[in-house]
C-alpha positions as CSV (number, residue, x, y, z in Angstrom):
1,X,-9.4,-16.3,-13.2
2,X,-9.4,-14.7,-17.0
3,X,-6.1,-13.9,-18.3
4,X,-5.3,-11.4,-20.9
5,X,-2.3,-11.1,-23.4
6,X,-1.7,-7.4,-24.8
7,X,0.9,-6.3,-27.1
8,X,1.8,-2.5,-27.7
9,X,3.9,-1.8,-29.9
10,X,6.8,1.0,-30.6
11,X,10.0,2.6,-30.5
12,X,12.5,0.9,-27.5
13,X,12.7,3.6,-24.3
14,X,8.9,5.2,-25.1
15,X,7.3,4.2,-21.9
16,X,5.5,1.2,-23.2
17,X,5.9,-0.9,-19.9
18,X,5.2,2.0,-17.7
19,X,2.4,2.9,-19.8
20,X,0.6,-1.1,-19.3
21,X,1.6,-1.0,-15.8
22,X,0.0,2.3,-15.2
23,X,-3.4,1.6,-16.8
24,X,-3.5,-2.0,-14.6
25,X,-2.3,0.0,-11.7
26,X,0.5,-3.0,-10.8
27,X,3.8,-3.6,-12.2
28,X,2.8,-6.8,-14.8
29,X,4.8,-6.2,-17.7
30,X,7.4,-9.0,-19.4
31,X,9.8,-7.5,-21.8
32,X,11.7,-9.6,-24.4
33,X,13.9,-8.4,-26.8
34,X,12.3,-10.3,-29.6
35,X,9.1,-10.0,-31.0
């Protein structure tokens, strides 16, 4: 099993998470508050 770690970057509330979860086609993402 391969695993993967993305980062995309931007303003907070732009759809980043939905965006990830959209192109993998399951909800994956872990959101942090810190960088």
């Amino acid at each position: 099993m391969k695993s993967s770690f993305i980062s995309i970057m931007g303003r907070p509330s732009a759809g980043k998470s939905t965006l990830l979860n959209k192109i993998c086609g399951e909800k994956i993402s872990i959101i942090a508050p810190t960088p």
